[in-house]
N, C-alpha and C positions, 0 to 999 in steps of 0.2 A: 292458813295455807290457801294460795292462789289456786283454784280451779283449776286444770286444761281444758286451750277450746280444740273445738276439731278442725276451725281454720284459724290461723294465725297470721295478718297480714303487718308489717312494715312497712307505715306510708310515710309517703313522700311529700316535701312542701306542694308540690301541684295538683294534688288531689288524686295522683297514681300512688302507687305503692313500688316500694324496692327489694323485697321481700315475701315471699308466702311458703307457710309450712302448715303442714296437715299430718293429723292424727292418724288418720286410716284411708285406707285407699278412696277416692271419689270419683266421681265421672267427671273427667275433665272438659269435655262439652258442656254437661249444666252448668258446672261452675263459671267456666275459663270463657266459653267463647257463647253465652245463649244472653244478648241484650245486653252487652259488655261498651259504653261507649270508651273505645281505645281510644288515646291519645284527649284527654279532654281531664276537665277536673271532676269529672262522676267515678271514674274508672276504680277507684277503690268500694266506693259507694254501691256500684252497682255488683261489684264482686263480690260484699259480706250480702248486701240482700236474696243477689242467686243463694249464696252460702244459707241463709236463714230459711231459705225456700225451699232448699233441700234438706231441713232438721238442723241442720249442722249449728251448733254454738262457734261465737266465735268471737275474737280479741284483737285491736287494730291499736298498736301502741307505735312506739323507736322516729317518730320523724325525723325526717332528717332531707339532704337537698337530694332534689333529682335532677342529673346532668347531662339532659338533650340538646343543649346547644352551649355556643361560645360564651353569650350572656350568661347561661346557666353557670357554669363553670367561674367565671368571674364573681358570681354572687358569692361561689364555695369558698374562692381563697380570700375575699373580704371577708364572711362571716368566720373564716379561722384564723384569719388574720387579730382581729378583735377579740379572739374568746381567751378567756384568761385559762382555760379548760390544757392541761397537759397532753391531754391524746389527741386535741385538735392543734395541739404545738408541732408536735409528734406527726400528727399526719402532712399538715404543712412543709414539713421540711422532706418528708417522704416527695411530696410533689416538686420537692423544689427545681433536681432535673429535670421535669419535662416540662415547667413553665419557665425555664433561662434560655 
């Protein structure tokens, strides 16, 4: 049986994340905003280490793409475009009205 941690983050090919979940309540300053570089490839990085710095255990698994711009997006429907994956069939055709 898998452990719980007390942060849970979902990263993102860029080195942010697209997801975070927690076990019990935290101080969202230590965590969230104390030596956080936004917008950069540290930004998960720096958020399990706050996390580690405050006791907390924790688990960084699910990547998946992060989509802050037009390129980014373009990378999303090539790599579903290619995936032999059913839910990335599934989600491509969900997209498909707003990329026609």
């Amino acid at each position: 049986m898998t452990a719980l941690a007390d942060v849970s983050l979902g990263l993102a090919t860029d080195g942010g994340y697209w997801s975070i979940g927690l076990r019990h309540p935290v101080d969202p300053t230590a965590l969230l905003h104390s030596g956080i570089a936004w917008s950069t490839d540290r930004a998960a990085a720096d958020t399990l280490a706050n996390a580690r710095a405050l006791g907390l255990t924790t688990l960084a698994d699910g990547l998946w793409d992060d989509v802050n711009t037009s390129d980014d997006f373009d990378r999303l429907l090539d790599r579903l475009a290619a995936s032999p994956d059913p839910v990335d069939a599934a989600l491509l055709a969900t997209l498909g009205p707003i990329i026609s």
